[in-house]
C-alpha positions as CSV (number, residue, x, y, z in Angstrom):
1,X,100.8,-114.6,84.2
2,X,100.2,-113.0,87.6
3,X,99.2,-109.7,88.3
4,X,99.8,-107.6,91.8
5,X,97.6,-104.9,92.5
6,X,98.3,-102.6,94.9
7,X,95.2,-101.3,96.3
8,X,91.6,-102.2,96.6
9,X,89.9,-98.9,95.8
10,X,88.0,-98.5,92.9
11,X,90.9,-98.5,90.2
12,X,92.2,-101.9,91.6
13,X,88.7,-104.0,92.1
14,X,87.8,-102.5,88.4
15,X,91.5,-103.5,87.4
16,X,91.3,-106.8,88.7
17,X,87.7,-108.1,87.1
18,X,88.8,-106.7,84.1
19,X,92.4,-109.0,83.7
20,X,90.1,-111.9,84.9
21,X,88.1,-111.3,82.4
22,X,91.2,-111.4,79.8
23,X,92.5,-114.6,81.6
24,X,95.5,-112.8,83.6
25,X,95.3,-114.2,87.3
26,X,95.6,-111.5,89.9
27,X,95.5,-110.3,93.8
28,X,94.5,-107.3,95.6
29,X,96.2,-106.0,98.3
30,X,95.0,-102.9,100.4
31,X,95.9,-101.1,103.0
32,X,93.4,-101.3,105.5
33,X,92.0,-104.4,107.6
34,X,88.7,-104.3,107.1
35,X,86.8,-103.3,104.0
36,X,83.9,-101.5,105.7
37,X,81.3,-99.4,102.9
38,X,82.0,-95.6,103.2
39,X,78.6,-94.2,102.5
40,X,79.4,-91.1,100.6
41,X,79.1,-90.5,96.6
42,X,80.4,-91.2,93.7
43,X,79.5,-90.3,90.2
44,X,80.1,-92.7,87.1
45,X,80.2,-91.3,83.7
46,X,78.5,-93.1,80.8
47,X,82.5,-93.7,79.5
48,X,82.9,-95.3,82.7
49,X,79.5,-97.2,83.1
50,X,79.3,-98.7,79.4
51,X,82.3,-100.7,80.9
52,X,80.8,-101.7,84.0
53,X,78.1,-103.1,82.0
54,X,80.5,-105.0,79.7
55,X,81.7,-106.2,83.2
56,X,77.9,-107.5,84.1
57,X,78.0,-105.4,87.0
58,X,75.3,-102.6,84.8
59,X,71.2,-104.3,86.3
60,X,72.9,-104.1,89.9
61,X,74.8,-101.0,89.6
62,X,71.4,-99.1,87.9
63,X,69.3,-100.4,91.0
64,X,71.2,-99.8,93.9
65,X,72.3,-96.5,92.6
66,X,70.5,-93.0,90.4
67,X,70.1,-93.1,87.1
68,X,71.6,-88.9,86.8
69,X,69.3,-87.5,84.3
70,X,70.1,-83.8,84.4
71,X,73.2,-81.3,85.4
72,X,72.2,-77.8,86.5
73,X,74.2,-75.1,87.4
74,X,73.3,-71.8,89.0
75,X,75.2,-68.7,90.1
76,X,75.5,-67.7,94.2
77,X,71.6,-66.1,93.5
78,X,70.0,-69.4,92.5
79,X,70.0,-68.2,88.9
80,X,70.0,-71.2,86.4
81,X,73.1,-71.0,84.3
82,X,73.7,-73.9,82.5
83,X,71.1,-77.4,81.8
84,X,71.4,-80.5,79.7
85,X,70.3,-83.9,80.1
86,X,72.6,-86.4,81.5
87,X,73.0,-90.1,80.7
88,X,70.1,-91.8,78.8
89,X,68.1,-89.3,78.7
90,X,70.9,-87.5,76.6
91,X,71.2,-89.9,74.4
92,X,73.7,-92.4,75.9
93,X,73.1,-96.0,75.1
94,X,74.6,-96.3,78.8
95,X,73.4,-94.1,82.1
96,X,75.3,-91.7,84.0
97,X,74.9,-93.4,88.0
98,X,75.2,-91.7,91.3
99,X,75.9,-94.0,93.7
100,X,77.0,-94.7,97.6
101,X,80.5,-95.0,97.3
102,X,80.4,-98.3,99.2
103,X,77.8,-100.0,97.3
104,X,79.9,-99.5,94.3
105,X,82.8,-100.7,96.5
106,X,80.8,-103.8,97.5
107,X,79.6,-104.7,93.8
108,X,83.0,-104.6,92.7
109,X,83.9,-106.6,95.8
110,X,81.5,-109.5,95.4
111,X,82.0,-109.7,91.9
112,X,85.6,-110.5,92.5
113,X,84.9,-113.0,95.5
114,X,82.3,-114.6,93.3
115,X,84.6,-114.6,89.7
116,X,88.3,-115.4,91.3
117,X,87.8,-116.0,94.9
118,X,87.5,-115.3,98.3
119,X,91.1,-115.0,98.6
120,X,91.8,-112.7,95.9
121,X,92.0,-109.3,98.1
122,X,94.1,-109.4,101.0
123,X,93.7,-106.6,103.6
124,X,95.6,-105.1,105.9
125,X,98.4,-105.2,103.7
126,X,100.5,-102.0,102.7
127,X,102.4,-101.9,100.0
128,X,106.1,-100.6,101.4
129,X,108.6,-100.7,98.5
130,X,109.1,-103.1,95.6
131,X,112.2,-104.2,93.4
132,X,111.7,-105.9,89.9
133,X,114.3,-108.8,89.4
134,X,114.5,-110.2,85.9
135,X,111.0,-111.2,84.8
136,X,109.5,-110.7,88.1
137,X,108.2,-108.3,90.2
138,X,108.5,-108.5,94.1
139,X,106.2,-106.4,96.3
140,X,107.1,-106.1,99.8
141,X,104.0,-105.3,102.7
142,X,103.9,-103.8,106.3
143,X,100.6,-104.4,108.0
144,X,98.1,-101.9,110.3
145,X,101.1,-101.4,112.4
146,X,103.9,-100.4,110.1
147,X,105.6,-103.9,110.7
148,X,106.4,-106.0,107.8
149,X,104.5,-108.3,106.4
150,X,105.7,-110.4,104.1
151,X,106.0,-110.3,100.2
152,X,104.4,-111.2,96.9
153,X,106.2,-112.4,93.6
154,X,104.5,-111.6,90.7
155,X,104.9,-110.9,86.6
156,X,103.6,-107.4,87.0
157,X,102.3,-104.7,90.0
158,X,99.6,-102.1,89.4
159,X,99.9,-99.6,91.9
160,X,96.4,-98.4,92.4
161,X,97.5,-97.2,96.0
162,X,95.8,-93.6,95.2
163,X,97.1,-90.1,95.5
164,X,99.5,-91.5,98.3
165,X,100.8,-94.0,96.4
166,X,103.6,-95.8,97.4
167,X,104.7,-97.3,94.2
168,X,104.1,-93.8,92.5
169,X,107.2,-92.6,95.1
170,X,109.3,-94.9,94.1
171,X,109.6,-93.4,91.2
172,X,109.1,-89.8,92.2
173,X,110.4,-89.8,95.2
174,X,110.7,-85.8,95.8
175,X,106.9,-84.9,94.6
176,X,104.7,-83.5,96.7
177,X,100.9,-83.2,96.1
178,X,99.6,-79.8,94.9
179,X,97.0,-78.0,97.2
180,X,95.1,-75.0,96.0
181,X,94.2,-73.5,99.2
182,X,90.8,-74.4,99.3
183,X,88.7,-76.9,101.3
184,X,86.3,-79.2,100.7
185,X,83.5,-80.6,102.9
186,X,81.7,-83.6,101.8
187,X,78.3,-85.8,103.4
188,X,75.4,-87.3,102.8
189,X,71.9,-86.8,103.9
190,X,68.6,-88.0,103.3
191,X,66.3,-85.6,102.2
192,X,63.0,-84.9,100.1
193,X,63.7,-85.2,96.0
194,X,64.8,-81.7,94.1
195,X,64.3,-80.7,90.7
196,X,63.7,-84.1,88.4
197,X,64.5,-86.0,91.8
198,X,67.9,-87.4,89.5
199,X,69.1,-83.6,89.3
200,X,73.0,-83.0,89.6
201,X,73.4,-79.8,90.7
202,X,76.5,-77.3,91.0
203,X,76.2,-73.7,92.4
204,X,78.3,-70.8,92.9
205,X,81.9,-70.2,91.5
206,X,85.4,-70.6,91.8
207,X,86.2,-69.2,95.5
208,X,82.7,-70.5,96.9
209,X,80.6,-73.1,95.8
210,X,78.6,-76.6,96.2
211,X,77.7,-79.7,94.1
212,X,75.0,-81.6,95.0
213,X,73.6,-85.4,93.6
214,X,71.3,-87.7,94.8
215,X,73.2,-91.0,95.4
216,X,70.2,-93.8,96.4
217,X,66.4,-93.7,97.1
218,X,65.3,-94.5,100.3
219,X,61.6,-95.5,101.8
220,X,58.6,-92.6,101.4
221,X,60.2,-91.0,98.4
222,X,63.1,-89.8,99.4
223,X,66.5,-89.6,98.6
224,X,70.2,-89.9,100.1
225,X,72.1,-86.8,98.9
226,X,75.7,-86.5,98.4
227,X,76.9,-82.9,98.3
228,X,80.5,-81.2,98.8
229,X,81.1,-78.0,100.0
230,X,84.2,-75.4,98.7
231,X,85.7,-73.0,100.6
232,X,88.8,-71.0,100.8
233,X,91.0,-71.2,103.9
234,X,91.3,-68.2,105.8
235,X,94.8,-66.8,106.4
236,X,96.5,-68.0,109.4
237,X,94.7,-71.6,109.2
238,X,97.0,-74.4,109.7
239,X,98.9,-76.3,106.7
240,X,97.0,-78.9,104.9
241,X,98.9,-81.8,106.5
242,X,97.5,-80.5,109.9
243,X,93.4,-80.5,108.6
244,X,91.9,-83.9,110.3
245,X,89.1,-85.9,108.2
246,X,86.6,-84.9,111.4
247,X,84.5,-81.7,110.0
248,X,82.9,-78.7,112.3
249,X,79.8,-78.8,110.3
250,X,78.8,-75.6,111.9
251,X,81.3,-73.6,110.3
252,X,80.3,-75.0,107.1
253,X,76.9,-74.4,107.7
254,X,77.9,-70.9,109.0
255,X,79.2,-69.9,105.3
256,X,76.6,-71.2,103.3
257,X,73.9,-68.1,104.8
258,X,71.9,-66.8,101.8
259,X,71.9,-70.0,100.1
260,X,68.4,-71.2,100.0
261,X,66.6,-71.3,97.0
262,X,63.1,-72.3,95.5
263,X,64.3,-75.6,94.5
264,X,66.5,-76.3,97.3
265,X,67.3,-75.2,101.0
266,X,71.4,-75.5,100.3
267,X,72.2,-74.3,103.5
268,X,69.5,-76.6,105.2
269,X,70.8,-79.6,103.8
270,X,74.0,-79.2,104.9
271,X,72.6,-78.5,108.7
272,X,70.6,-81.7,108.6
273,X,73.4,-83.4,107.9
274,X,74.4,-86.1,111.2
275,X,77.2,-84.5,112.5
276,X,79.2,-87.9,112.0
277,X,78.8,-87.9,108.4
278,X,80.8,-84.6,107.4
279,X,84.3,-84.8,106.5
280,X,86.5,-81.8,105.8
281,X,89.8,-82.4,103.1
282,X,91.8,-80.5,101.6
283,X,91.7,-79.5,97.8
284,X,94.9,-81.2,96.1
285,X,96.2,-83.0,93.3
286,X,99.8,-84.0,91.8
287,X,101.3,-82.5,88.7
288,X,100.9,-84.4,85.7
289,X,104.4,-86.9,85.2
290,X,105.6,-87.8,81.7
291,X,105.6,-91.7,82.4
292,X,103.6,-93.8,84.7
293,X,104.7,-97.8,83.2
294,X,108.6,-98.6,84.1
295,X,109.2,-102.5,83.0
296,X,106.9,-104.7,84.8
297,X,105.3,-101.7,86.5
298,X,102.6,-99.5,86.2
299,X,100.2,-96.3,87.7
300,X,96.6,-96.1,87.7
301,X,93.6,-94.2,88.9
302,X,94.8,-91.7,91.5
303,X,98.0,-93.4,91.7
304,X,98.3,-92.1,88.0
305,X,96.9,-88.9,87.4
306,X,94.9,-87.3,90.7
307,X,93.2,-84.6,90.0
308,X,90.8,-81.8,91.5
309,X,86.9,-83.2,92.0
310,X,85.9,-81.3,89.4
311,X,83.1,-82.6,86.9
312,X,82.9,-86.4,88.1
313,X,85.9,-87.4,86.6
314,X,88.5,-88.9,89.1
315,X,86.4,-92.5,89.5
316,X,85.0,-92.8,86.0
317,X,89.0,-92.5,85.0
318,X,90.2,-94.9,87.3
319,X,87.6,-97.4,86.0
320,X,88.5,-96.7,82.2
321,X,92.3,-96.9,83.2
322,X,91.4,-100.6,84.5
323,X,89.8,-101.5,81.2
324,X,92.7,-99.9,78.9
325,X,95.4,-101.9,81.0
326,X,93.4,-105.0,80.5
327,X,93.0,-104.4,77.1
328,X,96.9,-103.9,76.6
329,X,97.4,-107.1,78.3
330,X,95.4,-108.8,75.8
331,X,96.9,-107.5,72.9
332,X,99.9,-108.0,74.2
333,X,101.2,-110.9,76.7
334,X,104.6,-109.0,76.9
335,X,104.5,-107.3,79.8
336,X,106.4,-104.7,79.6
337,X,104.7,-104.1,75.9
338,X,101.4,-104.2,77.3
339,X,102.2,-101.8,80.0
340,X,103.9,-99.0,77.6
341,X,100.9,-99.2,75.5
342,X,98.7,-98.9,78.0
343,X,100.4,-95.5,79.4
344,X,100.8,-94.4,75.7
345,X,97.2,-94.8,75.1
346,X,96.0,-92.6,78.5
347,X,98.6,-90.3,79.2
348,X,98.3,-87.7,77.5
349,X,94.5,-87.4,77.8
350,X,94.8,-88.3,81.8
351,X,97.4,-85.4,81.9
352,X,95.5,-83.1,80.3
353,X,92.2,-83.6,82.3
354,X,94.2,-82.7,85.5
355,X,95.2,-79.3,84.3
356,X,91.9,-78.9,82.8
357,X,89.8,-79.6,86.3
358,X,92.4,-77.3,88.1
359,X,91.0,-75.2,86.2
360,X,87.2,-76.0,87.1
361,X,86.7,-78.0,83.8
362,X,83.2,-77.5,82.7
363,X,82.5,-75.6,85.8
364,X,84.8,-72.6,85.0
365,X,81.1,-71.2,83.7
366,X,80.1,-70.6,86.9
367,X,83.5,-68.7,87.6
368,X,83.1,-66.4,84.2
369,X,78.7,-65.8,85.2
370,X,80.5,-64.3,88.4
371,X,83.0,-62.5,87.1
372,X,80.9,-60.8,84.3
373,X,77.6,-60.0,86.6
374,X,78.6,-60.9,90.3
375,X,75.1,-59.0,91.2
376,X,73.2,-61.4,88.9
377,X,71.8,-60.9,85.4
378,X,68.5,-60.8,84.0
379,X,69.1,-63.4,81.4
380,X,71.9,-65.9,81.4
381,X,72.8,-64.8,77.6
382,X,73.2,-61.4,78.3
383,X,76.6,-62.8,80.6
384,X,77.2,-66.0,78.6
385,X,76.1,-66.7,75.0
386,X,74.3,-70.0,74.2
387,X,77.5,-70.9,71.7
388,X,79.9,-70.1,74.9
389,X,78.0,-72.9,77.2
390,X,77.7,-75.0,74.2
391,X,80.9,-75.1,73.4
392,X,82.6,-75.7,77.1
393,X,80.4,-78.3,77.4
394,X,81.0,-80.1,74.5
395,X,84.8,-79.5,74.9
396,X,85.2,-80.6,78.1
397,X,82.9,-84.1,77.4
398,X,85.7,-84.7,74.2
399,X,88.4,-83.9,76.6
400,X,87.4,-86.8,79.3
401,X,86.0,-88.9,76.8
402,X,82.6,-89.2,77.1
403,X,80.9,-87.3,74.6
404,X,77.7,-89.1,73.6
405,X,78.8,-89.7,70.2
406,X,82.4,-91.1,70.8
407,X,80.6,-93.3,73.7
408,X,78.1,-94.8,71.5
409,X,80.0,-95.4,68.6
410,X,82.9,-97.2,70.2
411,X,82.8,-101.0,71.3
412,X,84.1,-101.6,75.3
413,X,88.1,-101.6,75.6
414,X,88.1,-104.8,76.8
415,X,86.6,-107.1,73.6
416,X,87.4,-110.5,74.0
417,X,88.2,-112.8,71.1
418,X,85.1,-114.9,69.8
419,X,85.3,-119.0,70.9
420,X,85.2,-121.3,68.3
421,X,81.5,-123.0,67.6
């Protein structure tokens, strides 16, 4: 059998060690020519990292990247809200990592190159259209330049093309992607350790608000932050197609006056930033769909279910999406079978998780602190009580899955049949 995958982000590098691993051949494809490392961060659930170790990617992953050992929020006055331990030191068996982006990119890279080969992910290739004939799937490709370039044949395509995904269009071919009106500003600095010096850290609320992680430790002690920045659009401001990926870090340096703190200099951070390294995006998603496998093909990662960056879920799915599809294909070596139960198995969750994170997911406690006592509050339990933040925590770790006792108690997705002795 022989896999295509469209796209060599995350989802489809995760994707394709994990049908290796199961014994189902496959080939990247992506977009772009070169795969050059994109420095900013990424941040992998224990769900997500339990995997990567059952991949044997965990001792490299856990030194290049932070081991997150706490999540703290605070209001727009630097006024803890919510703490808990993160990863091991909450009791996972696996840790919670921060990482560059593109180390985790070139990990999952160099394990392929070294596992199936160094022809295995083909860039500068562009998925275009497919057609499935039969038992076979034909993916057709247009290079840097829109022209074509040529076609693969295969048993099944994966489109993990992301939230532009072409194969995604094919089926819904009048969707448009969802934007809420905000933007988001995203870099990566290197700075002095905060807090526990493994410390994620959200502040603010809905309309106004930063998260903060450190991704990689660098010589001297210090540290190379990742942080994104919200902000509304003002009236007036050009559609979201219009917004370019180049940032005026000024402006968001401009509306982040006031926020300096004991334990960190928010707005200082962000003006230390190299100019280069801030991007500015839009906020936007895609409604959930009721069916991402048709025949011989399927959706993953963003292709499948993008979502709103809310509470480090969007990678950490795309990686367990991978491991489920493998999994499938093991059970099943019908292909169509393997793909329905796949999509029947992450659906409904992956559905669910994008409404939830539209709605700030565990973060909507920094929306009700505001709300409740937008001057601040002397004690965080006269605004929230401890079973409120209790209980959105907990509910929102069940809802994506990685709540540390259905994460310890489970074996990987992908367990493969024991050889005979």
């Amino acid at each position: 059998m022989l896999a295509i995958v469209a796209g060599g982000g995350i989802a489809g590098l995760t994707c394709a060690l994990s049908l290796h691993q199961v014994g189902i051949a496959c080939r990247v494809y992506e977009a772009v020519p070169h795969l050059a490392p994109l420095g900013y961060g990424i941040n992998l659930q224990p769900n997500a990292v339990r995997e990567l170790f059952a991949l044997g990617l965990g001792e490299r992953l856990s030194e290049a990247g932070i081991l997150t050992a706490e999540l703290a929020m605070y209001n727009k006055h630097g006024q803890l809200i919510w703490t808990e331990p993160r990863g091991r030191a909450a009791g996972y068996r696996w840790p919670q990592i921060s990482i560059s982006r593109g180390t985790l990119h070139e990990i999952l890279l160099g394990a392929i190159r070294e596992r199936i080969g160094a022809d295995a992910v083909v860039t500068g290739r562009r998925l275009s259209s497919f057609e499935q004939r039969g038992d076979r799937v034909i993916a057709r490709f247009v290079d840097p330049k829109g022209e074509p370039a040529g076609e693969a044949e295969g048993d099944v395509l994966i489109g993990a093309d992301g939230i532009h995904s072409a194969v995604r269009r094919q089926f819904y071919s009048g969707e448009k992607a969802v934007f809420d009106g905000y933007l988001h500003y995203r870099g990566v600095v290197e700075t002095e350790p905060y807090l526990t010096g493994a410390s994620m850290v959200v502040v603010g609320h809905r309309h106004h608000r930063a998260i903060l992680y450190p991704v990689a430790r660098r010589p001297g002690g210090k540290v190379m932050v990742n942080w994104l920045a919200y902000t509304r659009i003002p009236p007036g401001s050009p559609p979201m197609e219009a917004w370019d990926t180049a940032a005026d870090r000024q402006a968001c340096v401009d509306s982040y006056k006031g926020w300096t703190y004991p334990w960190l200099d928010v707005r200082g951070l962000f003006a230390a930033t190299p100019a280069e390294m801030v991007l500015q995006l839009p906020n936007v998603d895609r409604d959930p769909v009721p069916r991402w496998s048709f025949d011989r093909v399927t959706l993953i990662g963003d292709a499948a279910h993008p979502m709103q960056p809310v509470g480090a879920q969007a990678g950490s799915q795309a990686i367990v999406d991978g491991r489920v599809l493998a999994a499938s294909m093991l059970e099943s070596r019908n292909p169509v079978e393997a793909l329905t139960r796949y999509q029947d198995r992450r659906i409904a969750a992956m559905n669910d998780m994008v409404l939830r994170n539209r709605s700030l997911g565990l973060e909507t406690i920094l929306q009700i602190a505001e709300e409740r006592a937008p001057n601040g509050f002397a004690h965080i339990h006269d605004v929230l009580s401890q079973q409120e933040l209790e209980a959105t925590a907990l509910n929102y770790k069940k809802a994506a899955g990685f709540d540390v006792e259905m994460v310890n108690s489970r074996d990987s997705f992908v367990e493969l049949p024991a050889r005979a002795s």
